[in-house]
LUMLUM-848087 format. One record per residue (C-alpha): x, y, z; residue number from 0; residue in three letters. Coordinates in Angstrom, 3 decimals. Layout:
# LUMLUM-848087
<pt <X; Y; Z>; NUM; "ALA">
...
***
This chain:
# LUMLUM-848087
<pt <85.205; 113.606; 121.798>; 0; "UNK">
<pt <87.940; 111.372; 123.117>; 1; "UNK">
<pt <89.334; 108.185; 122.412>; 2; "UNK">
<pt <86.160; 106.682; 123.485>; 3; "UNK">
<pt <84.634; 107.329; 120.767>; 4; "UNK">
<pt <86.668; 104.707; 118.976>; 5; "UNK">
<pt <86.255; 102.120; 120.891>; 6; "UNK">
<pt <84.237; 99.667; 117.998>; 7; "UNK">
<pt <86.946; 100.468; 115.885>; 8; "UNK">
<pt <89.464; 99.537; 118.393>; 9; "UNK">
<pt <87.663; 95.974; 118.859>; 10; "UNK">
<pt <87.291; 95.655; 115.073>; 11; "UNK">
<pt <90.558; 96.162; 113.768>; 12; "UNK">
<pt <92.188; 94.530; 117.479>; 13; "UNK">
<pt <90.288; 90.893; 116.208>; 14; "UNK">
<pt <91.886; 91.184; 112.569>; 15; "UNK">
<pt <95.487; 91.402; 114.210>; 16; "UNK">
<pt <96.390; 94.498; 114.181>; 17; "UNK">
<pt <98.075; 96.999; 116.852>; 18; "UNK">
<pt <95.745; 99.698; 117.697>; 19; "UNK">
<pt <96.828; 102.683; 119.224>; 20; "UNK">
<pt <93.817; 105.556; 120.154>; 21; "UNK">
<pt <95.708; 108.363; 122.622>; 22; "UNK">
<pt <94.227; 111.089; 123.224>; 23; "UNK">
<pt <95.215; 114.802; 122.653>; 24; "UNK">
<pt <97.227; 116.531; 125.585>; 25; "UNK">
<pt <94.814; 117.035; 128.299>; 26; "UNK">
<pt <92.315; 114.232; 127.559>; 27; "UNK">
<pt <93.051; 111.255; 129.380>; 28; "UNK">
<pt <91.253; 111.966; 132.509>; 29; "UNK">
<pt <87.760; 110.873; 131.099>; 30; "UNK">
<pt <84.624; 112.097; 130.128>; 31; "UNK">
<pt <82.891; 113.069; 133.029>; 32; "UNK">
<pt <86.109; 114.718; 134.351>; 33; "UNK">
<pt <86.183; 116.921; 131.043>; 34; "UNK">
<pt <82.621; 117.634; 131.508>; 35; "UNK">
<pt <82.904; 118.769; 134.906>; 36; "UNK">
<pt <86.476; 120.689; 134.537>; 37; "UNK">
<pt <88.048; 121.010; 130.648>; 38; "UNK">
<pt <90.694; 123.588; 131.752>; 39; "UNK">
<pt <93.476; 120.867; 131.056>; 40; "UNK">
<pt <91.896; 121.223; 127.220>; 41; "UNK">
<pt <91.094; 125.178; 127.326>; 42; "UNK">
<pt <94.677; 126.346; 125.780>; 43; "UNK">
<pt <95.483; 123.382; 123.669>; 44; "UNK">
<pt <95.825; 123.927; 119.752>; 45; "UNK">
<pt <96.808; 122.535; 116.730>; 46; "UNK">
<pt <100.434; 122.625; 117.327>; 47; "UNK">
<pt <100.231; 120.737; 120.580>; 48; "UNK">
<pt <98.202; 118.075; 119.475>; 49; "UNK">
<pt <100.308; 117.343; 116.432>; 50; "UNK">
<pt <103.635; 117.578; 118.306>; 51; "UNK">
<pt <101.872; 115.335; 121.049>; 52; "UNK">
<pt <100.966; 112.691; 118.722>; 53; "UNK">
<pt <104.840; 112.862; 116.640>; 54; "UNK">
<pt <106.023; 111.710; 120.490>; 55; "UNK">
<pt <103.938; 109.152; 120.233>; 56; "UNK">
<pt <104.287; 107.771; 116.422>; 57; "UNK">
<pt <108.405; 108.594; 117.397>; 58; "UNK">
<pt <108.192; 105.447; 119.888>; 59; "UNK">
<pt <106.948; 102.912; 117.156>; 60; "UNK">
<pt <109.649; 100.840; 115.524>; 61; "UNK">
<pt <107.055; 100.856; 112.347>; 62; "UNK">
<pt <106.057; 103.653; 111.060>; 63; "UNK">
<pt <101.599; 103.569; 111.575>; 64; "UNK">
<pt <98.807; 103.846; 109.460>; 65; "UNK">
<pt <97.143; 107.015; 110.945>; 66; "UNK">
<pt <93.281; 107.417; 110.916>; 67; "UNK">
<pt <91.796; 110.878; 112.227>; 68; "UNK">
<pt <88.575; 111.861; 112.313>; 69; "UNK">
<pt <87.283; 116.256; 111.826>; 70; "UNK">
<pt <90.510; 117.552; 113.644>; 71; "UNK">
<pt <91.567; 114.381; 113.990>; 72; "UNK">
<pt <91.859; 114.270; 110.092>; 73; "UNK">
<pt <93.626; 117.217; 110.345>; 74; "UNK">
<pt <95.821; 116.124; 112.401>; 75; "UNK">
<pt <96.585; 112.581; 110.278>; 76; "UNK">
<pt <97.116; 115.004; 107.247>; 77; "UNK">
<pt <99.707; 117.184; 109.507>; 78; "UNK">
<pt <101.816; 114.129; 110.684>; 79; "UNK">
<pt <101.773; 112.798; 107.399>; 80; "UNK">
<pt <103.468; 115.602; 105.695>; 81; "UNK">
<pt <106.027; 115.768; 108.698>; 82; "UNK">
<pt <107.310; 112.286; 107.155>; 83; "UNK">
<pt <105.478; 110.135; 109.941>; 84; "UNK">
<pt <103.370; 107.322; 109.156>; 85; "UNK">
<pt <102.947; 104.727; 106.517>; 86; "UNK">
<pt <99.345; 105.665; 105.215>; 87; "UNK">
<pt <96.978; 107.736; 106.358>; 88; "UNK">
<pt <93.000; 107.976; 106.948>; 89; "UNK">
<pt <91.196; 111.601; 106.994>; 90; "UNK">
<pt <87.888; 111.344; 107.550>; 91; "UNK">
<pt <85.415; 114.431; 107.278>; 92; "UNK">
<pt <88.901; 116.541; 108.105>; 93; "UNK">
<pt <88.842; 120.183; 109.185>; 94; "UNK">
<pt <89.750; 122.829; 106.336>; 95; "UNK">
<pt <93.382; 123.876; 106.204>; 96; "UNK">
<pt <94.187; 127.707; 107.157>; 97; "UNK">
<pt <93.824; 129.764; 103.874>; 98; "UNK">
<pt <90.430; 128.235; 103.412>; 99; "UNK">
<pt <88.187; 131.272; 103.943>; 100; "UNK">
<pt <84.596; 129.543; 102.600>; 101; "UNK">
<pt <83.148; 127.100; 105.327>; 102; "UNK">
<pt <80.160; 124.998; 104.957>; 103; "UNK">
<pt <77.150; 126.581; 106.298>; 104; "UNK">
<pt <76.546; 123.627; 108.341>; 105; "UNK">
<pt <80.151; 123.852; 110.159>; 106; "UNK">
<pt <79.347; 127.592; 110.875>; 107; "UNK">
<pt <76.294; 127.141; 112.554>; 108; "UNK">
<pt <77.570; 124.452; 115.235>; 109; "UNK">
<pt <80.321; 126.784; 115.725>; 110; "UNK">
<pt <79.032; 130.143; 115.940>; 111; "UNK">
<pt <76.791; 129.962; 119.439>; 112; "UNK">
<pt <80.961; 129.462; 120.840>; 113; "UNK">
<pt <82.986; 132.015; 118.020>; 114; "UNK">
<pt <80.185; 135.100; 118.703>; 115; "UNK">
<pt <81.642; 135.324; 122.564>; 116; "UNK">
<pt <85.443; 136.490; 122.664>; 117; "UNK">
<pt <85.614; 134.989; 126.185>; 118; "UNK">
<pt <85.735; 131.578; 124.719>; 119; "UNK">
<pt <89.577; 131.988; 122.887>; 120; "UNK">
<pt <90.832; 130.570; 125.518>; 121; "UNK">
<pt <87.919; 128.417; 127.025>; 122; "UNK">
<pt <86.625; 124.378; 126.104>; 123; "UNK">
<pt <83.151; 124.584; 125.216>; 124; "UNK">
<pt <80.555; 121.564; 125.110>; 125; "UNK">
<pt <77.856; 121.605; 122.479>; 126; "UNK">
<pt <74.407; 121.189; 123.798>; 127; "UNK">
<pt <72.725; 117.819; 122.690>; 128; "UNK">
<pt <70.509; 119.514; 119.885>; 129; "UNK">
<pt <74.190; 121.097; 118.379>; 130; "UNK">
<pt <75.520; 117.404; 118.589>; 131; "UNK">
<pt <72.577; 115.864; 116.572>; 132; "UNK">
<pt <72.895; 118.525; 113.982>; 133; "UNK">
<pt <76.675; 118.424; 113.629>; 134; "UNK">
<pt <77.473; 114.693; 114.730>; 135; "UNK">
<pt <74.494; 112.331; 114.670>; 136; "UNK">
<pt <71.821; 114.317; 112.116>; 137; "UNK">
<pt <71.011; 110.346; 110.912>; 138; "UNK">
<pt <70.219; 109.148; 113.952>; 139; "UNK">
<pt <66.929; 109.476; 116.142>; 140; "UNK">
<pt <67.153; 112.054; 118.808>; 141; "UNK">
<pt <66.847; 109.343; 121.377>; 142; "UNK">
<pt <70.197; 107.283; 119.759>; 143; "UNK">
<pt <72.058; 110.706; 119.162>; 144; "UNK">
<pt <71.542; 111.740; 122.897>; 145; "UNK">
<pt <72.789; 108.419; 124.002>; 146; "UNK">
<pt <76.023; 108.980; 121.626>; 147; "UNK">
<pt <76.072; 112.857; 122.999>; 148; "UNK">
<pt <75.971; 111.474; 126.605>; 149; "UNK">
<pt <78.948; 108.714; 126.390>; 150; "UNK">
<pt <81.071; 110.197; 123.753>; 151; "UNK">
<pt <80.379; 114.428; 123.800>; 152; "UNK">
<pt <83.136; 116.769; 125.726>; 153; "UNK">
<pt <83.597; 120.135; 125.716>; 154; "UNK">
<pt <86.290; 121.366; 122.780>; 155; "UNK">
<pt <88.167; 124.468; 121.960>; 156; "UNK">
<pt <86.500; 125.927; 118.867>; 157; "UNK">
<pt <88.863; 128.999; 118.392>; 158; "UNK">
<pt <91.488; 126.451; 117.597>; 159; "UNK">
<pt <89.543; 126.671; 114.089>; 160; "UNK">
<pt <91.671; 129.169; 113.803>; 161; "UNK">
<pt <95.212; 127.881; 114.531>; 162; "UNK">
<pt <95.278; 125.485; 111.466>; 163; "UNK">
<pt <98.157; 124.266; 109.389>; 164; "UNK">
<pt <99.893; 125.798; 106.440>; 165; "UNK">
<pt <97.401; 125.032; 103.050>; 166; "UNK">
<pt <99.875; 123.921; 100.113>; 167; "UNK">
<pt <101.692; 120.730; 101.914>; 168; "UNK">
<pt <98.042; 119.795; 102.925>; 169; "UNK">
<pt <96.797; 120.300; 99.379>; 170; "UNK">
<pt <100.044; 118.466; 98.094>; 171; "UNK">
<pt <99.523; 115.465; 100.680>; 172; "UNK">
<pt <95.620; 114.685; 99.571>; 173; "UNK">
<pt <96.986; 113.965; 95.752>; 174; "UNK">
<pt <99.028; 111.474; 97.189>; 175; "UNK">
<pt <97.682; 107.306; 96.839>; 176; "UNK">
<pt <98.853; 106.753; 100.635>; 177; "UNK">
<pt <96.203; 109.074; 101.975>; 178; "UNK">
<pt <92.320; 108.771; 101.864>; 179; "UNK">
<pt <89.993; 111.697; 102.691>; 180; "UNK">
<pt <86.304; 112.467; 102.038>; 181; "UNK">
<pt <84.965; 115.557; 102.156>; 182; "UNK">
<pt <81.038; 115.068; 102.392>; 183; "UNK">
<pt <81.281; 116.571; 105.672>; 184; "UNK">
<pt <77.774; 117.334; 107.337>; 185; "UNK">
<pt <76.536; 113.786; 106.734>; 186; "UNK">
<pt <79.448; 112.013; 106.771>; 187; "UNK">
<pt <80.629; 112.980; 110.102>; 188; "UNK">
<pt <76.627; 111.374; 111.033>; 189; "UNK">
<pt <77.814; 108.354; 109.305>; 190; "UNK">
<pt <81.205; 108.144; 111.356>; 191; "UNK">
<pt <79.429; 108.431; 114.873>; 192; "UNK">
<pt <76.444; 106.174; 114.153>; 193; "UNK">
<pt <79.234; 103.652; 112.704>; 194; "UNK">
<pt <81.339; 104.654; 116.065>; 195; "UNK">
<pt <78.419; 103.519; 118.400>; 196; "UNK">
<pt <77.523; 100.635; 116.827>; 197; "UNK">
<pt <80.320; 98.848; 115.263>; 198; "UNK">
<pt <80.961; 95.848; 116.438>; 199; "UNK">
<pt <83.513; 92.512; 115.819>; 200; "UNK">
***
């Protein structure tokens, strides 16, 4: 998803004063029916990139930010974090650190339709709206899920599963009282989206 997908949270936290920020990774800023129609700009972009993207940004601050990432995104909060950037940070439902060998079932089966061709290691590929509801929106009806799916869903690189960051800083970082994580991840990353579309000031 892109920065879109924030946008409640972006009004929300806007009204209580504060400074939001919501870039999106390399690649992204062309919008979502642009993605839809051509993600090449996204096909070849991993971890690395994103967090090295996103250190540019942070870099520009004079303070340093409270970072909030959601899946990847969490990932990628947890990353910066341990590069020394950022004054808190907020993972929620993030993806597993490499060395983590045991995924949820759940995570597995949205991902395996795109893992089971090779041809997709270096291709973006959407989810279909019934792999969105199951992964994203499984607390929602199918008729609010599809209307989250249509304004928020883009196609995404899922063999960058397998570019992930080093596990002991990571493991090291989510001890520490700046950082928040939760790790309920099939029905918490339903929570996020349904809170996503309908959050309001």
């Amino acid at each position: 998803m892109t920065p879109l997908s924030w946008e409640h949270w972006i009004d929300r936290y806007t009204a209580r004063g504060y400074n939001v920020v919501a870039k999106g990774w390399p690649g992204m800023d062309v919008g979502v029916e642009a993605l839809r129609r051509d993600p090449s700009s996204i096909a070849t972009v991993g971890v690395t990139e994103v967090v090295d993207h996103y250190e540019g940004i942070i870099r520009e601050f004079d303070n340093p930010p409270i970072i909030i990432g959601h899946s990847f995104g969490g990932l990628i909060t947890e990353i910066l974090l341990d590069r020394g950037l950022g004054s808190a940070g907020v993972a929620i439902a993030p993806a597993p650190v490499k060395g983590i060998l045991f995924l949820p079932f759940s995570t597995i089966k949205v991902s395996l339709p795109a893992l089971i061709n090779p041809a997709n290691n270096h291709r973006a590929v959407p989810l279909t709206p019934e792999q969105f509801h199951y992964a994203f929106t499984n607390d929602m009806t199918e008729e609010e899920s599809l209307a989250a799916y249509n304004r928020y869903a883009v196609p995404g690189r899922i063999m960058c599963c397998f570019r992930l960051h080093s596990r002991t800083s990571i493991l090291k970082l989510r001890q520490q009282s700046t950082f928040t994580t939760t790790h309920a991840r099939h029905y918490f990353l339903s929570r996020a989206v349904r809170i996503m579309c309908r959050l309001r000031r």
